[in-house]
N, C-alpha and C positions, 0 to 999 in steps of 0.2 A: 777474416772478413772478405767477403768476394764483393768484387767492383765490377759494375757493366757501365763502358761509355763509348762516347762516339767525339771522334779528334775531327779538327779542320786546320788546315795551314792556311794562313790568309797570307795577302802581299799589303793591305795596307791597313790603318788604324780601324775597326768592326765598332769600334763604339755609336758614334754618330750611326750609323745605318740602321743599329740595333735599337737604341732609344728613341729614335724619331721616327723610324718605319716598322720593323716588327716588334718590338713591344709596344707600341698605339696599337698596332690590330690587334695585337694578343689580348691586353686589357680592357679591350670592348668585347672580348667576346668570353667574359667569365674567368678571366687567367688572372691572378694575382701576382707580381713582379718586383722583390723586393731587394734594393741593390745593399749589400751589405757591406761596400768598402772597399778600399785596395790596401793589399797588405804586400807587402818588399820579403820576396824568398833566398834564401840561399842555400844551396842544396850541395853537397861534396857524393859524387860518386865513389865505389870502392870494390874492389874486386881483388881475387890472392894474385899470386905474385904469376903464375901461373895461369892467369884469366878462367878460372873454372867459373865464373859468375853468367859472364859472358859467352861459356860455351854452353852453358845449359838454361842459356835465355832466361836469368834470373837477375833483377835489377836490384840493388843493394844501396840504399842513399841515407845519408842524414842531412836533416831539415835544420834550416833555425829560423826564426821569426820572432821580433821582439822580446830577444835574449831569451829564447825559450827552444828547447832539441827535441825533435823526435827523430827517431831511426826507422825507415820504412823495411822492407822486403817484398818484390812483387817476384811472384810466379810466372811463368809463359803462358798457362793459361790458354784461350782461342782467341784469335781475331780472323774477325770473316767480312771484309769489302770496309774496314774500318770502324764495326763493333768489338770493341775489346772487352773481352768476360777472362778474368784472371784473380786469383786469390791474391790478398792484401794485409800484410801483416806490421802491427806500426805498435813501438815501445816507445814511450818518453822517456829521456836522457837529461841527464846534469849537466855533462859538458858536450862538445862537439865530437868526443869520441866517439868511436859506435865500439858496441860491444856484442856481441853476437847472442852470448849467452844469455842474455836478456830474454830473447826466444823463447817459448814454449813451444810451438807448435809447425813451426818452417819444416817444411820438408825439403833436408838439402840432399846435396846432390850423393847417389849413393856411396857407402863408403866413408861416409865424411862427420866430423863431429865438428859442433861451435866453436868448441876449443882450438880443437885444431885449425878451424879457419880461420879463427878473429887474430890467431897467430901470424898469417900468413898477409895478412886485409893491408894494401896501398890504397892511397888519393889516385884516384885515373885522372879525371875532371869533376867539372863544375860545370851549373847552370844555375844562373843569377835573373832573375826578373822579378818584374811588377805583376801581381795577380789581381784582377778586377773582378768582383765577383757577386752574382747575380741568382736570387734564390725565385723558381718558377712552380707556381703549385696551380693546377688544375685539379677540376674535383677528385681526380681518382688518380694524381700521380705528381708526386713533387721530384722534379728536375732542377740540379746545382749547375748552371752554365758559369764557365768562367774565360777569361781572355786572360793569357798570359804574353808580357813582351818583354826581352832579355835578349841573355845570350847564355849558349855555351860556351866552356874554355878549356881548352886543353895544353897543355905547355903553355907553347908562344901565339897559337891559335882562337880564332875564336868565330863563330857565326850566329846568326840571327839567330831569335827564338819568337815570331810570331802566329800563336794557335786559341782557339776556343777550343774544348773541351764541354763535353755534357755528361754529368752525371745522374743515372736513374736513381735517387734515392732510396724510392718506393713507389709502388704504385705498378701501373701498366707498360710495358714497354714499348707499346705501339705510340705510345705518347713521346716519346724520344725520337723515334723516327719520326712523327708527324715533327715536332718543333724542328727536328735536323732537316727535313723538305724544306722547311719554310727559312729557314735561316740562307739554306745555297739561294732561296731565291732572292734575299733581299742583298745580297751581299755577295762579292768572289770569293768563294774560298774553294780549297779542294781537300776529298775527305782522303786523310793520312792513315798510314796501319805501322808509322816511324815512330819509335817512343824518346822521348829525351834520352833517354838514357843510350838507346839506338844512336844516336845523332854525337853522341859525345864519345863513345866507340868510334866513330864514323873519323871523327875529326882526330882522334889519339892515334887511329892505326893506318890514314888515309880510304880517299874512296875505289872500289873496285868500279874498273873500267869495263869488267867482264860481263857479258849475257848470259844469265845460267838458263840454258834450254829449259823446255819441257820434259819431262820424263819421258823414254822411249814409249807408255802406257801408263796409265792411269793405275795406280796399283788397287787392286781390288781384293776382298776377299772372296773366299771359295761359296760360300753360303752367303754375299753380301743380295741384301733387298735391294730392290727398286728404285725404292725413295732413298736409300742410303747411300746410293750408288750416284745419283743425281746429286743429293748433296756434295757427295766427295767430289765429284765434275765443277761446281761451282767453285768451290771453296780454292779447289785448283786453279782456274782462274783466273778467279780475285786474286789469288796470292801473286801471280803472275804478273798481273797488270800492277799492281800494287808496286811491287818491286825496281818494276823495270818503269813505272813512272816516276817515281822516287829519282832513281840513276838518272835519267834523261836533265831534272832539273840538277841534278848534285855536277851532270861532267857536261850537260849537253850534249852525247853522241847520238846522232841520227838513228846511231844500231838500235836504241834502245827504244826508240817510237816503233820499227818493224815489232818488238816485243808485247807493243799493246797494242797491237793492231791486232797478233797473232789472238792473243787474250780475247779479244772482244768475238773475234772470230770462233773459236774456239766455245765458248760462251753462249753467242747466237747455235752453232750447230749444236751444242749439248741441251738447250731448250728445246731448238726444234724437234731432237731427237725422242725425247722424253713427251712432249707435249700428248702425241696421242693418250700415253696414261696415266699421265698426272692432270689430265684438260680440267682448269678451272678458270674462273675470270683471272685472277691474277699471273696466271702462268703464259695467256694470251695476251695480257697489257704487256707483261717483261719481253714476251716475242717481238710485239710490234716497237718497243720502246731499242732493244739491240737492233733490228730491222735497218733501222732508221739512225742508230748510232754509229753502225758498222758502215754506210753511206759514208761517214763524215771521214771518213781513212783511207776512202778509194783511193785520193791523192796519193798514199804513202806507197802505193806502187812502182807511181814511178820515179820515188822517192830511194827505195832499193833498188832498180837498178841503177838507178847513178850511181848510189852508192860500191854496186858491184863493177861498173865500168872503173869506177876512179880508183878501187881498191887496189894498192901493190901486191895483193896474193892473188889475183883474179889472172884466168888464162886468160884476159884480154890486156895486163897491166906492158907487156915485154912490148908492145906491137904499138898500144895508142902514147904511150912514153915518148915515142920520136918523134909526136905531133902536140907541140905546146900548145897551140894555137888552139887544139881541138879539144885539149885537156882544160884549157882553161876557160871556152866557151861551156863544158859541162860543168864546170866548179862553178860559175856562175849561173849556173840554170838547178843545181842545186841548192845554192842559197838563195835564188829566188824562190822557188818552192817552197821551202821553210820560211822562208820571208810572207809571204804571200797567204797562209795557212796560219801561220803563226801557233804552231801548239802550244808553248807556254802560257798564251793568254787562253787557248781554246779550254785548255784540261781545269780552269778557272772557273769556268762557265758551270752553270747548272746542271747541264746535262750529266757530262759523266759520273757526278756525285749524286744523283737523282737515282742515276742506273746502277751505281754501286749500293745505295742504300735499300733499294727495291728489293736485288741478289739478296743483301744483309739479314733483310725482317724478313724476305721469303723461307729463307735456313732456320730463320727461327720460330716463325710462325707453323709453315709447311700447312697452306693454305686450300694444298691439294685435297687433305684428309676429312673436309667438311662436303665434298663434293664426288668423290668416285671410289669405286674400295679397289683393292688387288695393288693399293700401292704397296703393301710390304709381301708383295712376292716375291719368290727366292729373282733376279736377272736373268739366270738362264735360262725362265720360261719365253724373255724375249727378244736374248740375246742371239741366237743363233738365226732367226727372223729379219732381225735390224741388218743381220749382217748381210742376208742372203739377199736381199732385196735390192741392198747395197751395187752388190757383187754383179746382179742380173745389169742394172741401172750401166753398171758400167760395159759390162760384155756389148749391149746393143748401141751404145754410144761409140765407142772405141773397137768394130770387131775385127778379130785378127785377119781375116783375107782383105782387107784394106788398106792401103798404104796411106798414113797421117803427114801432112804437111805442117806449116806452121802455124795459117789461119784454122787448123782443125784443131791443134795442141791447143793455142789460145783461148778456143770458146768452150771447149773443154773444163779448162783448169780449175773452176768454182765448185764443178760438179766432184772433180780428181777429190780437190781439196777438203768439202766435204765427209767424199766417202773415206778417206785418210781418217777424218777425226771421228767417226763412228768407229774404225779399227780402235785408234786412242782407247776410245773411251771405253772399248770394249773387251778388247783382246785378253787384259791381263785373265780374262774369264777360262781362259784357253792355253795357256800356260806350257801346257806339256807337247801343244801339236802348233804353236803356229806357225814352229819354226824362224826361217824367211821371208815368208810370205811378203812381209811390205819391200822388205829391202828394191826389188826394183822400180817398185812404183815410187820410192820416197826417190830414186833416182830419177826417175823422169820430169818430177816437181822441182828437182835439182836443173835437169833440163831445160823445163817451161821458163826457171828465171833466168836462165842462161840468153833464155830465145827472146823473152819480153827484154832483157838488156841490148840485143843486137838490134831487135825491132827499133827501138829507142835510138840508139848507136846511129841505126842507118836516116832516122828523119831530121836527128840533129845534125848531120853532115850535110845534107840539104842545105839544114835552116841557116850553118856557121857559112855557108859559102867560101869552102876553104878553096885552097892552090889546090891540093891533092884530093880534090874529090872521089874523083871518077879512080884513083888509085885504092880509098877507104872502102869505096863503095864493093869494087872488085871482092877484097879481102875481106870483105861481111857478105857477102854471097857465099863466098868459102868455104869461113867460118858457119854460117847457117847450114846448109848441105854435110856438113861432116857431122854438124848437131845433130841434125834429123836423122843422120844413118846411127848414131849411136845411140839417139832412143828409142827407134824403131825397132834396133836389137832389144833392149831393154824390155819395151814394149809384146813382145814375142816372148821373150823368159816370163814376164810379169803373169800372161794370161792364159800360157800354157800352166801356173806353178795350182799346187792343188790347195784345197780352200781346207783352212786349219779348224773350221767350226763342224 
């Protein structure tokens, strides 16, 4: 059985908001809403001894509910900006055992027999909650919305579990997105791509602290379409932002908002790129809707370089170490910042789950193909195009008989960054000749944040009114002047190097 749904993490009780405000409008306008009960779940996780469950993104649970078992199995399956489509397979059971062999039809991991695993199958954790549950039929599509609130458990461990859930049962899909609009609007929630089962791993093996980059390119294939290729640029991402929003609330590190920043960035340029030939109404609302998204992150700018001032691996960490006074006026101006912006509450808000779900049904609808043709053309009728344009865009901006300062890097950097993520998006096209080609320009963006942190550096020493000003100041003129002569070499290899397309 294949399941498609869409998850939401709430922070406080959705019921009240849901029966008083969007089920009264829903029920005036022809939507039938029928609340079926709360039933008490408990679910035991299970994977072999060897977590193969876990590494081939395969979730293994049994249920019980009023003295009654079933055994699930989900698949990996897709998810895209928080639609999950993945295969579902569920035997009823006598006791709380699971048995594996019960199975018909699982597709386990290669190599492997039921036998063989139900041999190997431990308790990992649990996840215990109340499930509230709400059956929505519109004329051409009945939707099972449910809230659930718990917890998971793991050893001595245990954290929240509060989420709504929507399931298409049948019907139209664009009906699931339209209720998930309206739901972000009556209510905070933010849409999730974390499965229980995710979250119970999370908690048994602790959380990673780490930022897993972007791929050096977007892996493509050789013969990949147009619209294919656009798809795989979304989905990358979402998966991106997804992730590193997730991390931000699991440790709170700051690294992890530049991550979605990068994402939305990322995002925006991969629309814009495509737009000329996928141009339909909906590909122009998603424009102007990132447009206007990507504003709300300006702040995180200067958000990294603090971040990079304060850092103990940063060339500036040996020098401002011997100035408490200066270190801890910027530790303060960084928590005002986040104080001030407040992401946790912001990523609540409607918008970014408005803009994730737009991404979602546009991957699934592909809105383009009612309005232009040529979208399944091979990329490389316009991949060497995008690129060259790119390329000119910057020769006349940046030309080499010119010597760049630091106000010329700066106004620069939107356009750098840009044409960076058209390489991204494009390169892996080119495979056998690009070589080098980015490595100096990703170094002079390495540069720019160097230089946007001293820019910073030199107006907070101002603003801190320290003893040793006119000493910091000295030594950020220095430091600036040694920067600029090292990306101006940079700058020089970068525009003399030969164009891989």
């Amino acid at each position: 059985m294949s399941e498609t749904e869409i998850k939401f993490v709430l922070r406080e009780d959705p019921l009240p908001a849901l029966k008083n405000n969007l089920f009264t409008v829903l029920t005036s306008q022809d939507v039938t809403i029928e609340e079926k009960g709360q039933i008490h779940l408990l679910n035991d996780y299970y994977d072999t001894t060897e977590h193969l469950f876990q590494q081939n993104k395969i979730g293994m649970r049994v249920r019980g509910a009023d003295g009654r078992y079933e055994q699930t199995v989900k698949t990996t399956g897709q998810v895209s900006g928080g639609l999950h489509q993945r295969l579902e397979f569920n035997v009823d059971l006598d006791s709380p055992e699971p048995d594996l062999t019960l199975f018909n039809d699982v597709p386990w991991p290669q190599g492997h027999q039921a036998q063989t695993l139900n041999e190997q199958l431990e308790k990992q954790f649990g996840t215990h909650f109340n499930r509230t549950i709400f059956d929505i039929s519109y004329p051409d599509a009945e939707i099972e919305l449910v809230f659930d609130n718990g917890k998971v458990a793991a050893q001595q461990q245990e954290a929240p579990i509060r989420e709504i859930e929507l399931e298409l049962k049948s019907g139209e899909l664009s009906r699931m997105f339209e209720l998930a609009n309206r739901l972000v609007d009556a209510l905070p929630a933010r849409l999730s791509d974390t499965s229980k089962a995710a979250q119970g791993y999370q908690l048994l093996h602790g959380v990673s602290h780490k930022v897993t980059p972007l791929p050096d390119f977007l892996p493509l294939k050789d013969n990949i379409s147009t619209e294919a290729a656009f798809c795989r640029a979304l989905e990358c991402g979402l998966v991106h932002w997804q992730k590193h929003e997730h991390l931000y609330f699991e440790t709170g590190a700051t690294k992890m908002l530049t991550e979605v920043t990068r994402a939305v960035r990322m995002l925006l340029q991969t629309v814009s790129l495509y737009l000329p030939v996928l141009q339909c109404p909906a590909m122009l609302t998603l424009h102007k809707q990132l447009l206007s998204y990507a504003d709300n992150w300006l702040w995180q700018d200067d958000l990294q370089s603090l971040r990079l001032l304060l850092s103990k691996k940063s060339l500036f960490n040996k020098k401002l170490s011997r100035y408490p006074a200066l270190i801890s006026y910027l530790q303060g101006r960084q928590a005002g910042l986040v104080q001030a912006h407040d992401p946790a509450s912001r990523l609540f808000q409607s918008a970014p789950s408005k803009l994730k779900l737009a991404i979602a049904e546009m991957l699934q609808s592909k809105p383009w193909r009612a309005e232009v043709k040529g979208y399944d053309m091979p990329l490389m009728e316009h991949a060497k195009g995008w690129l060259s344009q790119g390329w000119q865009t910057i020769l006349q901006t940046m030309p080499i008989q010119r010597r760049m300062y630091a106000s010329n890097y700066t106004s620069v950097e939107m356009l750098l960054r840009q044409t960076l993520f058209n390489g991204f998006l494009l390169a892996d096209m080119f495979a056998d000749s690009r070589g080098h080609f980015r490595a100096p320009w990703l170094d002079i963006l390495i540069g720019i944040d160097e230089l946007n942190a001293l820019l910073l550096l030199k107006k907070s020493i101002f603003d801190a009114e320290l003893a040793e000003q006119q000493e910091l100041l000295e030594w950020v003129h220095e430091k600036t002047h040694g920067l600029l002569n090292v990306m101006e070499r940079s700058r020089q290899v970068a525009m003399t190097g030969e164009v891989y397309w």
